[in-house]
N, CA and C atoms as a LAMMPS dump frame, in Angstrom:
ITEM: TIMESTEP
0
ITEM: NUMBER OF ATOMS
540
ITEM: BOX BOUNDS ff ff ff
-5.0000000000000000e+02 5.0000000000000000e+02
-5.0000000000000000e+02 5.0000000000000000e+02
-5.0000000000000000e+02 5.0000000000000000e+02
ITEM: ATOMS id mol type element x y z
1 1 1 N 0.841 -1.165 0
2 1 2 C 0 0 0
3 1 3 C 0.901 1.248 0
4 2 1 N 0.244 2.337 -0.767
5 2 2 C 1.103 3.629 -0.57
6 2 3 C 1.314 3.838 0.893
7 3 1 N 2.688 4.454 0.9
8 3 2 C 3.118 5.026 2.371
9 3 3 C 2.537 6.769 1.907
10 4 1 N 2.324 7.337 1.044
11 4 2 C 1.341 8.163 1.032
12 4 3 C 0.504 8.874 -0.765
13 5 1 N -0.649 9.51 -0.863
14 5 2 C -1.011 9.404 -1.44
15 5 3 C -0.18 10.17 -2.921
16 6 1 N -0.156 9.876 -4.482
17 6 2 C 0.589 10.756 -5.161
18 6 3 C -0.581 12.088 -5.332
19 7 1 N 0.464 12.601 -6.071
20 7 2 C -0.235 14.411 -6.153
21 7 3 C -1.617 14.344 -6.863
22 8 1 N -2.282 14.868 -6.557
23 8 2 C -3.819 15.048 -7.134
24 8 3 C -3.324 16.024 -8.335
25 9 1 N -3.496 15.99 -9.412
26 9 2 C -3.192 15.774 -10.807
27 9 3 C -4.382 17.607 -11.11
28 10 1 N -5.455 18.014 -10.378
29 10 2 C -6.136 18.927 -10.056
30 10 3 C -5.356 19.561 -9.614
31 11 1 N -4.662 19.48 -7.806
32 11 2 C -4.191 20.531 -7.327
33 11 3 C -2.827 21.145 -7.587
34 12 1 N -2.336 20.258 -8.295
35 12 2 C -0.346 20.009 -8.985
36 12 3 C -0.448 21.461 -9.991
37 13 1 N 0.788 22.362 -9.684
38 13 2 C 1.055 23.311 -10.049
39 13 3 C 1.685 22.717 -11.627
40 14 1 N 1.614 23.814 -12.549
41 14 2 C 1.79 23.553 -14.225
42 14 3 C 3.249 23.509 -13.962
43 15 1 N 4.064 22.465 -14.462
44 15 2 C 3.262 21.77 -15.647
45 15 3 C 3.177 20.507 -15.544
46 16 1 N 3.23 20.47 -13.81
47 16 2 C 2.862 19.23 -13.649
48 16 3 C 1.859 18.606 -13.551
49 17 1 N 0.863 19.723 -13.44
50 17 2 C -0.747 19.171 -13.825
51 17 3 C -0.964 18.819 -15.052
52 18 1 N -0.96 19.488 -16.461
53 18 2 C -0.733 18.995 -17.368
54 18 3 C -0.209 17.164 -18.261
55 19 1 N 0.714 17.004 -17.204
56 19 2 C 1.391 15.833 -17.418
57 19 3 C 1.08 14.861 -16.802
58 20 1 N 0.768 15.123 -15.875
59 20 2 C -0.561 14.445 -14.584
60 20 3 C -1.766 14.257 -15.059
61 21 1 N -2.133 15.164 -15.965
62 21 2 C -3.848 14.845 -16.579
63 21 3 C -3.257 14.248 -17.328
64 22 1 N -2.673 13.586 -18.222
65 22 2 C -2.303 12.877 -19.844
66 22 3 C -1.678 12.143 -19.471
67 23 1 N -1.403 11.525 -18.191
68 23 2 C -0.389 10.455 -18.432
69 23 3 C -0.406 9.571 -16.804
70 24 1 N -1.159 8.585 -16.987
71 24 2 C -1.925 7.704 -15.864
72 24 3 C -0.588 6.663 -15.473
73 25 1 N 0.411 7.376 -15.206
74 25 2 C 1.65 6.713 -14.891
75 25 3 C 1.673 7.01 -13.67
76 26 1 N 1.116 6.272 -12.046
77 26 2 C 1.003 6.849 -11.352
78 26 3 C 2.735 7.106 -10.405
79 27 1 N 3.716 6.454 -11.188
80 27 2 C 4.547 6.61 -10.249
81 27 3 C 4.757 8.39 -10.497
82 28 1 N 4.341 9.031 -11.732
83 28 2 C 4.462 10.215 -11.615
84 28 3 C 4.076 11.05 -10.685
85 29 1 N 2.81 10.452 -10.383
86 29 2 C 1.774 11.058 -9.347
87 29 3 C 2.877 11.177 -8.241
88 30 1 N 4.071 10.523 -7.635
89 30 2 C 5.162 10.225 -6.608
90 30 3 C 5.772 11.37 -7.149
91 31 1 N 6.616 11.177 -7.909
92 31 2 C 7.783 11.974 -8.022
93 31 3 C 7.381 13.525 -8.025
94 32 1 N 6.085 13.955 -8.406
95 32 2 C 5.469 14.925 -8.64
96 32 3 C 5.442 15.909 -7.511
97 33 1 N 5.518 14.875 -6.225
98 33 2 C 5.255 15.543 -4.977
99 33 3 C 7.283 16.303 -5.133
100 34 1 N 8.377 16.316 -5.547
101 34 2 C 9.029 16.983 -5.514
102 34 3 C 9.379 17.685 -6.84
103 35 1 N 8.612 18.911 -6.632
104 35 2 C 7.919 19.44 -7.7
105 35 3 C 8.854 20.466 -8.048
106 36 1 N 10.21 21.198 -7.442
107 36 2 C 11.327 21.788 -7.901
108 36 3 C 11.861 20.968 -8.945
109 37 1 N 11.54 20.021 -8.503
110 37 2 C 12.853 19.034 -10.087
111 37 3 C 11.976 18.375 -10.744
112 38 1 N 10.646 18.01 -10.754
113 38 2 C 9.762 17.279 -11.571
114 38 3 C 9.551 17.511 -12.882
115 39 1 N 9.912 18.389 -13.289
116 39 2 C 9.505 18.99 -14.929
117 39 3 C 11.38 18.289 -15.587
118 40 1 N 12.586 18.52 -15.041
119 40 2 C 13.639 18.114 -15.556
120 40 3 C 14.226 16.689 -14.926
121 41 1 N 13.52 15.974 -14.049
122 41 2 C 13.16 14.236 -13.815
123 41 3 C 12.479 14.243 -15.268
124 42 1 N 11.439 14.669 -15.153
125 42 2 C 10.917 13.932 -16.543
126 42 3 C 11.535 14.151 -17.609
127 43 1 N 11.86 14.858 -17.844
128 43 2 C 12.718 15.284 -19.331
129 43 3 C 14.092 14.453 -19.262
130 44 1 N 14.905 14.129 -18.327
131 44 2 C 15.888 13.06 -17.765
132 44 3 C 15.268 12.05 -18.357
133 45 1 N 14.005 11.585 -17.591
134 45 2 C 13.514 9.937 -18.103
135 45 3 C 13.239 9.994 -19.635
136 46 1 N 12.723 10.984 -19.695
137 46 2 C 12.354 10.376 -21.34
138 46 3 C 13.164 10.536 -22.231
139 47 1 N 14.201 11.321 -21.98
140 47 2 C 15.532 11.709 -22.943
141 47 3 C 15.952 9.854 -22.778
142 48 1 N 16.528 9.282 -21.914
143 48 2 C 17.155 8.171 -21.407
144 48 3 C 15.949 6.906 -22.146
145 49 1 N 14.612 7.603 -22.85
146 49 2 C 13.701 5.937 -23.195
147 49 3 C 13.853 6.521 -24.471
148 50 1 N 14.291 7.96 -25.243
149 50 2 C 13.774 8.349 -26.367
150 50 3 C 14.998 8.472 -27.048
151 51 1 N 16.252 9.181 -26.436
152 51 2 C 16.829 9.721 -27.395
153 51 3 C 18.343 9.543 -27.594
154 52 1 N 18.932 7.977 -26.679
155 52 2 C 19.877 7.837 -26.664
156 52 3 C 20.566 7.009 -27.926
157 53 1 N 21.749 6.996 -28.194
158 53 2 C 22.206 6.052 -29.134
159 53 3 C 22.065 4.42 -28.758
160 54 1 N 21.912 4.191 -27.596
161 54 2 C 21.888 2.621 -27.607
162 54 3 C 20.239 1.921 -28.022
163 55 1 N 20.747 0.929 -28.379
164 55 2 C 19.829 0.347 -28.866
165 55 3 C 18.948 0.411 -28.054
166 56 1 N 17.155 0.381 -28.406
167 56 2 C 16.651 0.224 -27.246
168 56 3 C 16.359 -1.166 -26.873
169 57 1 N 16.47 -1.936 -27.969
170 57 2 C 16.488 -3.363 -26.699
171 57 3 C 17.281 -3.805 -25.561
172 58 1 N 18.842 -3.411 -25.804
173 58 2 C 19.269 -3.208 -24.904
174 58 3 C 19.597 -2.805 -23.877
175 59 1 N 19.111 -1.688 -23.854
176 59 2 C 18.271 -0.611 -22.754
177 59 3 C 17.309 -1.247 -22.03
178 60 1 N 16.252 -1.907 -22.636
179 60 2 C 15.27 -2.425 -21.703
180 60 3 C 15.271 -3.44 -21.542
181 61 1 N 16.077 -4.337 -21.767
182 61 2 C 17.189 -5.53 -21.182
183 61 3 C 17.686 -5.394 -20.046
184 62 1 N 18.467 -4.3 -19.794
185 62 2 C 19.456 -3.739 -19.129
186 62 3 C 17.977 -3.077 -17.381
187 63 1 N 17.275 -2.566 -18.544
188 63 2 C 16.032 -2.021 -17.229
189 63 3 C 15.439 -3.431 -16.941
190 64 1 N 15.327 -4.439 -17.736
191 64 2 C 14.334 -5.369 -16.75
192 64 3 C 15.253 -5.894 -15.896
193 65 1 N 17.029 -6.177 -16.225
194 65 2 C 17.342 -6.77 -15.518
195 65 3 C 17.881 -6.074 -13.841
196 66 1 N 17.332 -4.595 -14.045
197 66 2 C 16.997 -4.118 -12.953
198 66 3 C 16.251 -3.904 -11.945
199 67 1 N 15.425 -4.495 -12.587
200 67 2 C 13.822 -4.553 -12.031
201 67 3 C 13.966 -5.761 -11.578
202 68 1 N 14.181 -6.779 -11.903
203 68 2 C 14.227 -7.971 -11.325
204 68 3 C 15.339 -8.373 -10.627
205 69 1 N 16.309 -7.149 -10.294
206 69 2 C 17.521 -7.749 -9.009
207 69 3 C 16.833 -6.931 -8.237
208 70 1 N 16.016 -5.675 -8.11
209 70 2 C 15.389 -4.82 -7.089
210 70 3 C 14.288 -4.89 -6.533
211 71 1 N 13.781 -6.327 -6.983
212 71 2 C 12.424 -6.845 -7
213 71 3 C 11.687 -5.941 -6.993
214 72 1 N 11.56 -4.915 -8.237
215 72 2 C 10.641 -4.024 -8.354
216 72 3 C 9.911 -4.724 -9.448
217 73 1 N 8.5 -4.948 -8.903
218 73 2 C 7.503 -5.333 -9.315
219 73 3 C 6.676 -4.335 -10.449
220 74 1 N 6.709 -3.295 -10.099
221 74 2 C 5.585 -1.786 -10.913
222 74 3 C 7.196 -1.597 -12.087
223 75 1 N 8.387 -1.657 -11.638
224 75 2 C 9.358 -1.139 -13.084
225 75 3 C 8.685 -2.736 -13.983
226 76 1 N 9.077 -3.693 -13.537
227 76 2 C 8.894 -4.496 -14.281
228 76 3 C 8.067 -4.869 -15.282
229 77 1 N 6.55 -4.552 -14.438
230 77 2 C 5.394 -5.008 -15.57
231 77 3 C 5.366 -3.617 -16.633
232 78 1 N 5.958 -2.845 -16.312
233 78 2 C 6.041 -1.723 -17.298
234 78 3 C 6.973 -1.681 -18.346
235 79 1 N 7.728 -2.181 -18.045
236 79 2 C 8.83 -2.176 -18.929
237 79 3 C 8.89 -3.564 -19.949
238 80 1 N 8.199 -4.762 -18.899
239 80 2 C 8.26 -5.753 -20.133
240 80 3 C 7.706 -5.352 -21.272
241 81 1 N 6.421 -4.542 -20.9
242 81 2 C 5.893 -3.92 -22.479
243 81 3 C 6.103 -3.475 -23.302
244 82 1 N 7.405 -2.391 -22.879
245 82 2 C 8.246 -1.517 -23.491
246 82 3 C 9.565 -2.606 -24.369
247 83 1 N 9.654 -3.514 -23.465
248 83 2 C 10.646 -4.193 -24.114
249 83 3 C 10.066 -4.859 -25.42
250 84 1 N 9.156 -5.582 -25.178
251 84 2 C 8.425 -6.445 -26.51
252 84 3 C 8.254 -5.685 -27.122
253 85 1 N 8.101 -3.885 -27.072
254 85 2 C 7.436 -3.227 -28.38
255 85 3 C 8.687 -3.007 -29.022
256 86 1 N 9.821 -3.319 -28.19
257 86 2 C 11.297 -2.717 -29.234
258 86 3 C 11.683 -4.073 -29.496
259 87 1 N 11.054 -5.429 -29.377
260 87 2 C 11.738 -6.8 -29.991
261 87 3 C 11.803 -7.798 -29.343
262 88 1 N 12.242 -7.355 -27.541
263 88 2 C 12.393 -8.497 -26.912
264 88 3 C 11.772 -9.615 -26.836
265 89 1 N 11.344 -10.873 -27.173
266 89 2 C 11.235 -12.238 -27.133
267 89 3 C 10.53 -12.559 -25.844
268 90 1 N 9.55 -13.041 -25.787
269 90 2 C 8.892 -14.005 -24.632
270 90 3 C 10.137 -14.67 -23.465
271 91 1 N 10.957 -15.773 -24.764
272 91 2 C 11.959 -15.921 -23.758
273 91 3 C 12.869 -15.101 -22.993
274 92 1 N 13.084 -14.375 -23.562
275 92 2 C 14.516 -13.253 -23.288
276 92 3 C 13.881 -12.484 -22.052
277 93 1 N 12.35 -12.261 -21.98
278 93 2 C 12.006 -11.376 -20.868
279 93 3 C 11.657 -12.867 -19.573
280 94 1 N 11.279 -13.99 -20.038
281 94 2 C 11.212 -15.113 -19.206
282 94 3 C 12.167 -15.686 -18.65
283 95 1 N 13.688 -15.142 -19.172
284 95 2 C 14.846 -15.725 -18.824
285 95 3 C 15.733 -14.572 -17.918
286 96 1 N 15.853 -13.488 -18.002
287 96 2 C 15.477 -12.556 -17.16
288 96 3 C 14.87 -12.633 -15.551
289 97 1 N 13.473 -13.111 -15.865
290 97 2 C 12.843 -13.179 -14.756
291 97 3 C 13.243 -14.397 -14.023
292 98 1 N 13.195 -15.117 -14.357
293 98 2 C 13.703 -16.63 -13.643
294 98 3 C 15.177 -16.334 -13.539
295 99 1 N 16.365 -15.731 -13.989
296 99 2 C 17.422 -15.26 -13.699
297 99 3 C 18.554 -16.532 -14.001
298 100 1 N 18.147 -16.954 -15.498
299 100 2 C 18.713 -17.641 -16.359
300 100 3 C 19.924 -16.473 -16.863
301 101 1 N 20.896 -16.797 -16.362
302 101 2 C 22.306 -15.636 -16.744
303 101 3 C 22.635 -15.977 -18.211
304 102 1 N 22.856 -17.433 -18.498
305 102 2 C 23.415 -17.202 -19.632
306 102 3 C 22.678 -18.029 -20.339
307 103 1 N 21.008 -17.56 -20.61
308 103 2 C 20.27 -18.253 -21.298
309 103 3 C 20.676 -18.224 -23.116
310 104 1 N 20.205 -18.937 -24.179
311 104 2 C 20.4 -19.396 -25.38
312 104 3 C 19.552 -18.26 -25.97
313 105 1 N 18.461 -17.162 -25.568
314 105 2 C 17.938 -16.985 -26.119
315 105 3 C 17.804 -14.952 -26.301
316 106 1 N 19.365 -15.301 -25.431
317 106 2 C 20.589 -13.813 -26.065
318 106 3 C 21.619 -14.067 -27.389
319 107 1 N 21.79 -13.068 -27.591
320 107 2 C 22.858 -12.882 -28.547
321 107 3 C 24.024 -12.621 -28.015
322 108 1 N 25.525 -12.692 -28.431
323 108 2 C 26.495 -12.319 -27.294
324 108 3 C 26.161 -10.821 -26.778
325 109 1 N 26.099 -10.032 -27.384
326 109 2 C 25.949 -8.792 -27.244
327 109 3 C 25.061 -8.416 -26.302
328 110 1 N 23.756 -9.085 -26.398
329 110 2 C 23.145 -8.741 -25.016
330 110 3 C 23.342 -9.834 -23.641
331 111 1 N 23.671 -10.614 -23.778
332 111 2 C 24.725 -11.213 -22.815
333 111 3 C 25.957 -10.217 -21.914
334 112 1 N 26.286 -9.721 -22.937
335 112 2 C 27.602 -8.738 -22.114
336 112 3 C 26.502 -7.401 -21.528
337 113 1 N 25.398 -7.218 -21.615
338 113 2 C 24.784 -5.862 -21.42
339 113 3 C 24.288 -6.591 -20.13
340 114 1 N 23.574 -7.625 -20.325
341 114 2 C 22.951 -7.922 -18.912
342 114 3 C 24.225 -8.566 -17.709
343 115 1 N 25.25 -8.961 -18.258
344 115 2 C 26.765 -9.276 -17.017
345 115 3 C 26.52 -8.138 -16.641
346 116 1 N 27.358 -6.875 -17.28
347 116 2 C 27.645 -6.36 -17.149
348 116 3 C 26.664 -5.357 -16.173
349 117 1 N 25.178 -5.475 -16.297
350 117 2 C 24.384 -4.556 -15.458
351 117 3 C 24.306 -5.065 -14.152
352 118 1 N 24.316 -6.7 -14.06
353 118 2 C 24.323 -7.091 -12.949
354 118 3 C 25.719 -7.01 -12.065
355 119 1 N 26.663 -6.674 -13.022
356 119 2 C 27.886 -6.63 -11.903
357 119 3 C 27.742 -5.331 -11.765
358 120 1 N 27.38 -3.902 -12.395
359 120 2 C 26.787 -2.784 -11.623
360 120 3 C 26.002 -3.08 -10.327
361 121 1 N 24.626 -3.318 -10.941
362 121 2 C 24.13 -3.244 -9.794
363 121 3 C 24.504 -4.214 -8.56
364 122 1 N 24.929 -5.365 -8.572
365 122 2 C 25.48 -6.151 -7.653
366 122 3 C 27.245 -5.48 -6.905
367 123 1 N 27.725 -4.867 -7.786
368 123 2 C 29.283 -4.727 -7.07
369 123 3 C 29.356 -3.191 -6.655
370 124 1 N 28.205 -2.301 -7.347
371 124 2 C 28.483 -0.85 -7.516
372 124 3 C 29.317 -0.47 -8.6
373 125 1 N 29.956 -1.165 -9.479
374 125 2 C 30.457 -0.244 -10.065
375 125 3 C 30.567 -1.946 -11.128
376 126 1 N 31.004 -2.01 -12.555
377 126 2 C 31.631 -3.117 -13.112
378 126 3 C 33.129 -2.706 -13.368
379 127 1 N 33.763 -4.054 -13.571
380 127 2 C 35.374 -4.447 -13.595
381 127 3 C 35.737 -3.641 -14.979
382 128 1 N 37.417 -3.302 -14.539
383 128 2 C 37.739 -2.5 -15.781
384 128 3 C 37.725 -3.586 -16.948
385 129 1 N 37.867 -5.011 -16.522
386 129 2 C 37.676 -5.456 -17.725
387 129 3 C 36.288 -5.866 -18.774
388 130 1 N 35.204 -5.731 -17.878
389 130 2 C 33.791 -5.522 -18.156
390 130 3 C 33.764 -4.177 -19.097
391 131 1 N 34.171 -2.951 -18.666
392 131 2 C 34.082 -2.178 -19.277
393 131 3 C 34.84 -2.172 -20.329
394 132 1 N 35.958 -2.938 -20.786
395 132 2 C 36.513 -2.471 -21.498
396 132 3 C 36.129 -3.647 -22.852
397 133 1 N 35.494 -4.892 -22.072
398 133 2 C 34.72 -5.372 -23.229
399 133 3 C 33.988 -5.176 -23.623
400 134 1 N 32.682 -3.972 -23.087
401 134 2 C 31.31 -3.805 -23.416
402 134 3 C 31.609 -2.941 -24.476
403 135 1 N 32.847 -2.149 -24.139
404 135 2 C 33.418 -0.703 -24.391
405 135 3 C 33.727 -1.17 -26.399
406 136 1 N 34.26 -2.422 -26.35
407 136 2 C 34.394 -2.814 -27.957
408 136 3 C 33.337 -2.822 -28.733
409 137 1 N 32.464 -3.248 -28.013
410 137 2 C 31.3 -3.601 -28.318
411 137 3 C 30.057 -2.324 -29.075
412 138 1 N 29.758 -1.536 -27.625
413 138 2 C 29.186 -0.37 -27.694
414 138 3 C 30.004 0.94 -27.84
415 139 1 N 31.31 1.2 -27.535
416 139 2 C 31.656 2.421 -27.628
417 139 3 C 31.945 3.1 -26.175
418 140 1 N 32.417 3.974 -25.614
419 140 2 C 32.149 5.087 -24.774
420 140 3 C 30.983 5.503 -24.265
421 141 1 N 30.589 6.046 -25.207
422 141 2 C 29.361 6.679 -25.679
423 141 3 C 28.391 5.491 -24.998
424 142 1 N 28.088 4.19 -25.196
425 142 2 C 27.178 3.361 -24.971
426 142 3 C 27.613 2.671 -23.797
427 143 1 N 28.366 3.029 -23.54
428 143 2 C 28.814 2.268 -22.324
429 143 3 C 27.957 3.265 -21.137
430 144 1 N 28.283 4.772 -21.42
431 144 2 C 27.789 5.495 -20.266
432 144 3 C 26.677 6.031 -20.053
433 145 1 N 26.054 5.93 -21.662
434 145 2 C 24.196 5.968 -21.737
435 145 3 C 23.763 4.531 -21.015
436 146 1 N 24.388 3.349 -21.248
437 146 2 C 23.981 2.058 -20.389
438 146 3 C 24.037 2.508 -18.988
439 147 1 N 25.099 3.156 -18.191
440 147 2 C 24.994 3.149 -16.658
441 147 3 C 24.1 4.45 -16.062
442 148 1 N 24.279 5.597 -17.078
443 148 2 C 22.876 6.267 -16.455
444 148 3 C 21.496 5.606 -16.755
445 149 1 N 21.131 4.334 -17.423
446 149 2 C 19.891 3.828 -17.778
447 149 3 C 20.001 3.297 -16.467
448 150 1 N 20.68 1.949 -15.716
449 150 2 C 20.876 1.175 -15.179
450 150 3 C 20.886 2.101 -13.524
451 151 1 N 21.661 3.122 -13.503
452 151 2 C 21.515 4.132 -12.295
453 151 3 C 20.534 4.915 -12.384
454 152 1 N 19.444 5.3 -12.997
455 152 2 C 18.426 6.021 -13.044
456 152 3 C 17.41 4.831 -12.387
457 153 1 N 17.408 3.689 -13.124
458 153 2 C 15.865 2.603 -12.948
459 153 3 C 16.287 2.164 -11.102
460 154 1 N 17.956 1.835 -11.034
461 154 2 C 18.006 1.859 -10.075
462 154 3 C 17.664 2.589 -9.065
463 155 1 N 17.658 3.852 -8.969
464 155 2 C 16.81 4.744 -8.508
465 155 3 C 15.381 4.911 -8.248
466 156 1 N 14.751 4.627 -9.782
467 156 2 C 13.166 4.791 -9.471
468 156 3 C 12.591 3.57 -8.782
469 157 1 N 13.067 2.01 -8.573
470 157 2 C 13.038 0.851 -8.013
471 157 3 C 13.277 1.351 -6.492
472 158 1 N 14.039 2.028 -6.153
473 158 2 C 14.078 2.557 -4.635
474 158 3 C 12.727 3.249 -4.395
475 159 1 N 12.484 4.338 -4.923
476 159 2 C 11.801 5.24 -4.884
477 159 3 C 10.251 4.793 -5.083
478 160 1 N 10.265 3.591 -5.986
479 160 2 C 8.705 2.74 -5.786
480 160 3 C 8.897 2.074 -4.433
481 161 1 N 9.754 1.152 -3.797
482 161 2 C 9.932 1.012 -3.089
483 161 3 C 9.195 1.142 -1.765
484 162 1 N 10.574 2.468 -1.488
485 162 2 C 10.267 2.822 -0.638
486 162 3 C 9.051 4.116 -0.024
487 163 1 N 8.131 4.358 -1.467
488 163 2 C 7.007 5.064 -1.311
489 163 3 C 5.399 3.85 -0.797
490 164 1 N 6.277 2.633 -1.659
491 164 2 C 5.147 1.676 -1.329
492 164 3 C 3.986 1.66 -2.544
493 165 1 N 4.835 1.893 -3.75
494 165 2 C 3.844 1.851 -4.624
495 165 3 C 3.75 0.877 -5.586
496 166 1 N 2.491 1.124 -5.906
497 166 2 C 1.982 -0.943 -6.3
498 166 3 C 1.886 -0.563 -7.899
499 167 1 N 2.273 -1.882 -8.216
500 167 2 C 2.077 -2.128 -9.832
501 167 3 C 0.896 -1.584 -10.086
502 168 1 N 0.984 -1.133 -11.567
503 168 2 C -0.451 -0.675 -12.47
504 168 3 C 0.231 -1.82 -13.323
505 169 1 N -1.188 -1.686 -14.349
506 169 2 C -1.251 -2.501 -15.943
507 169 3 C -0.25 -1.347 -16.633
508 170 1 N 0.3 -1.587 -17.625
509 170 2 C 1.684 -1.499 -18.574
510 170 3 C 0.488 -0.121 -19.161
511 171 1 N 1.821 1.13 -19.049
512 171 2 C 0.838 2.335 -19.209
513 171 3 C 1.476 2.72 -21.109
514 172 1 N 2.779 2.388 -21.095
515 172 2 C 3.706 2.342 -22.793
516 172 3 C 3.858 1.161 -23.339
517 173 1 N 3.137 1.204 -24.223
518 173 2 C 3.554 0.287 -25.378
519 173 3 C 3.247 0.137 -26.479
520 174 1 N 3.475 -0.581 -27.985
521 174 2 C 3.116 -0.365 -28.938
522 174 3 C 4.176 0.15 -29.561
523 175 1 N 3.64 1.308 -30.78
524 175 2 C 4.24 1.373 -31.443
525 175 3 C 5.058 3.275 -31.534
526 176 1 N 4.382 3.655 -29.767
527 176 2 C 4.833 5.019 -29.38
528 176 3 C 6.64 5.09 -29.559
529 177 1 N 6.749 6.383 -29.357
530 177 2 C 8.392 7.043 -28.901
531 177 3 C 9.257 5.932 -28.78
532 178 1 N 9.036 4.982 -27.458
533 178 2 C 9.395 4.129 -26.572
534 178 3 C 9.879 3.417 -27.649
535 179 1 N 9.401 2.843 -28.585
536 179 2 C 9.833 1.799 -29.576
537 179 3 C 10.479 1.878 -30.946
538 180 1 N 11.11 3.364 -31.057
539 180 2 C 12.193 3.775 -31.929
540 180 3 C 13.114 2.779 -32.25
């Protein structure tokens, strides 16, 4: 159960009312309540689902397999949606969840994205030699759009958390932004 209620979407100062009426994402309704940074949180999140160079399957590879070391339940059912609309596979999100590491039904490439997120989120940081294989792989560039993806979800998994907020039904998916 919520540890308290999100912002009434009526009384929320612009432009977070706005974004609050159009968009039944209630973890917004949360973050909303810190309403100095709520307009550039969101523009953060959606830059990080819309406009980075990494692939987005790997991105939401990388987010489920955050969701499921943080046992965040509400990132998860949201994001599997997001993932299938950019490609991911029944298995690939089933192997994931059951926490099949080096299931058959990756490619190497996303193999090294999900090591590599779990030795983030498991060690705090991954090995220089993690990085420096992902680094062949993806680049610089993709290496450090991967750890602000992976340190951001990590974040909002706290922040559902520890607000106490419960899964909704999958609010993105299809053939929106999300699935560039």
């Amino acid at each position: 159960m919520p540890r308290f209620p999100p912002v009434d979407a009526e009384q929320a100062p612009e432009p977070a009312r706005q974004i609050l009426q159009s968009t039944p994402l209630s973890l917004l309704g949360i973050v909303a309540h810190a309403e100095s940074v709520f307009g550039r949180w969101l523009s953060y999140s959606n830059a990080l689902l819309t406009r980075l160079a990494l692939d987005p399957l790997l991105r939401e590879l990388a987010i489920l397999q955050v969701a499921q070391m943080s046992r965040s339940q509400y990132e998860w059912v949201q994001h599997v949606a997001i993932a299938k609309a950019v490609g991911a596979s029944d298995a690939q999100v089933g192997a994931i969840e059951q926490q099949r590491l080096e299931d058959p039904a990756f490619g190497a490439e996303q193999s090294r994205v999900l090591a590599f997120t779990r030795e983030v989120v498991d060690e705090g940081a991954a090995s220089d030699s993690a990085v420096d294989e992902l680094a062949k792989q993806l680049g610089p560039r993709g290496v450090v759009e991967l750890l602000l993806v992976i340190g951001h979800y990590m974040a909002i998994a706290r922040v559902i958390a520890t607000t106490g907020l419960e899964p909704q039904p999958p609010v993105f998916a299809g053939d929106g932004p999300l699935a560039r």
